[in-house]
DOVO-118524 format. One line per 4 residues: their letters; for each residue y, x, z of C-alpha. Coordinates in steps of 0.02 Angstrom, whole numbers. Each point is the difference from the previous one (the first is absolute). Layout:
BEGIN
a = Y/X/Z  ...
//
This chain:
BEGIN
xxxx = 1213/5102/2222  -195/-65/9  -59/-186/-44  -166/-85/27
xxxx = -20/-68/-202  -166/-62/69  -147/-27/105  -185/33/-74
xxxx = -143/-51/105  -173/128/17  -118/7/-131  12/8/-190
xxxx = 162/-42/-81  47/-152/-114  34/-13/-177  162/-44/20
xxxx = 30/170/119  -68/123/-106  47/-90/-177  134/106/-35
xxxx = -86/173/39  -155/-45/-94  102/-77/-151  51/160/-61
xxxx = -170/96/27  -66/-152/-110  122/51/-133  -15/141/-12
xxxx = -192/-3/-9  16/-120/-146  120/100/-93  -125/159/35
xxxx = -149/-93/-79  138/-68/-158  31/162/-44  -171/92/46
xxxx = -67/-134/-143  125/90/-127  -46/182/43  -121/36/-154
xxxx = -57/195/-24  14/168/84  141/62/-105  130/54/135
xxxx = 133/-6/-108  -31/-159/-108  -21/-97/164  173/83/63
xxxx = 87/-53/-164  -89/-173/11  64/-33/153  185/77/-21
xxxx = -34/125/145  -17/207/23  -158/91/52  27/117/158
xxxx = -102/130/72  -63/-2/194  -50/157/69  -62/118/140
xxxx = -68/-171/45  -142/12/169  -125/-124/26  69/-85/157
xxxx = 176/-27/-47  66/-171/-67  168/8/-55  40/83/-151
xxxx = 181/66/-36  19/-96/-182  -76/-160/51  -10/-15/209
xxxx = -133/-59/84  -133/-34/-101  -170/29/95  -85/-99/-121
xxxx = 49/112/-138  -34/154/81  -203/-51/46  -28/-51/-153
xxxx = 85/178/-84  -154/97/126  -123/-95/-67  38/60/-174
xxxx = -52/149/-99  106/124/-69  53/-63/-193  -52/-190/57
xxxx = 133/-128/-17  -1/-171/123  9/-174/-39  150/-105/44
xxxx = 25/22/204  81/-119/77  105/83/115  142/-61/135
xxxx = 149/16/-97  -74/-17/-180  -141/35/-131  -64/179/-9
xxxx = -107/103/-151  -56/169/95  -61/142/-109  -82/170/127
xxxx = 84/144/-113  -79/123/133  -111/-16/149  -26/160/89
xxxx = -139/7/95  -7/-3/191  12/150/87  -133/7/146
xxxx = 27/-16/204  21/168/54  7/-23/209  -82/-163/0
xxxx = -16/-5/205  192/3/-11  36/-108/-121  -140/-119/95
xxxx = 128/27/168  145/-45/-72  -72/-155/-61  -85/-50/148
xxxx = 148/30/113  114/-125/-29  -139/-136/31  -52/79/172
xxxx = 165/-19/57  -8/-175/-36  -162/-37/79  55/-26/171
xxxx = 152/-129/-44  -113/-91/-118  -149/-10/121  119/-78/162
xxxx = 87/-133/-133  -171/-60/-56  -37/8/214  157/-122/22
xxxx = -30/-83/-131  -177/-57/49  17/-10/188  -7/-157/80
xxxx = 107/49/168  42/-141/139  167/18/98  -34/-5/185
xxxx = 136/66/59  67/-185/81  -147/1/115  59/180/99
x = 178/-27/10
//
């Protein structure tokens, strides 16, 4: 069975809509910065024992992927582990579901384009197909069209 719970009107939200999404996110940014404050050093282990946690291992992870099987999605966490070298360890990352210390163990080194007009194809492919939708929806969108249909019949 469906209910209406409530009406909301165009244009940008109230506070008192949105307070109980953004309450959380608030939180949880606050207790990301509390305990960023307390990470001290790059000793893996010492912050893992500080903290009362375990260190785990991510691997085979690619460039483009943001959810990692230990910790979920974490895009934020993943960007900043590609911008390291190999042997570097992060700062505190504030991540979606909690505080992160990344250490690259190994970074192999990309392996070069092989049939790059393919790989170019199969890129480009999926946004020529949506050319032609895209381009009449921006066409109704931005014509100004008069009914006179009343006048003929």
């Amino acid at each position: 069975v469906a209910g209406l719970k409530s009406i909301q009107s165009a244009g940008l939200p109230s506070v008192d809509n949105i307070k109980d999404e953004i309450e959380q996110l608030v939180i949880n940014e606050k207790k990301g910065e509390m305990i960023s404050q307390r990470i001290q050093g790059d000793n893996l282990e010492a912050i893992a024992a500080n903290f009362s946690t375990q260190l785990d291992t991510a691997r085979n992870v690619i460039f483009n992927s943001t959810f990692l099987p230990s910790l979920g999605n974490e895009p934020k966490v993943i960007g900043t582990a590609f911008t390291m070298e190999q042997g570097q360890v992060s700062g505190p990352i504030t991540g979606k579901s909690g505080v992160f210390v990344v250490k690259v163990i190994r970074k192999p080194t990309p392996g070069s384009a092989t049939n790059i007009p393919q790989l170019r194809r199969s890129l480009s492919s999926p946004v020529r197909s949506q050319v032609p939708a895209q381009l009449i929806q921006a066409m109704k969108k931005n014509a100004e069209i008069e009914d006179n249909r009343s006048r003929f019949y």
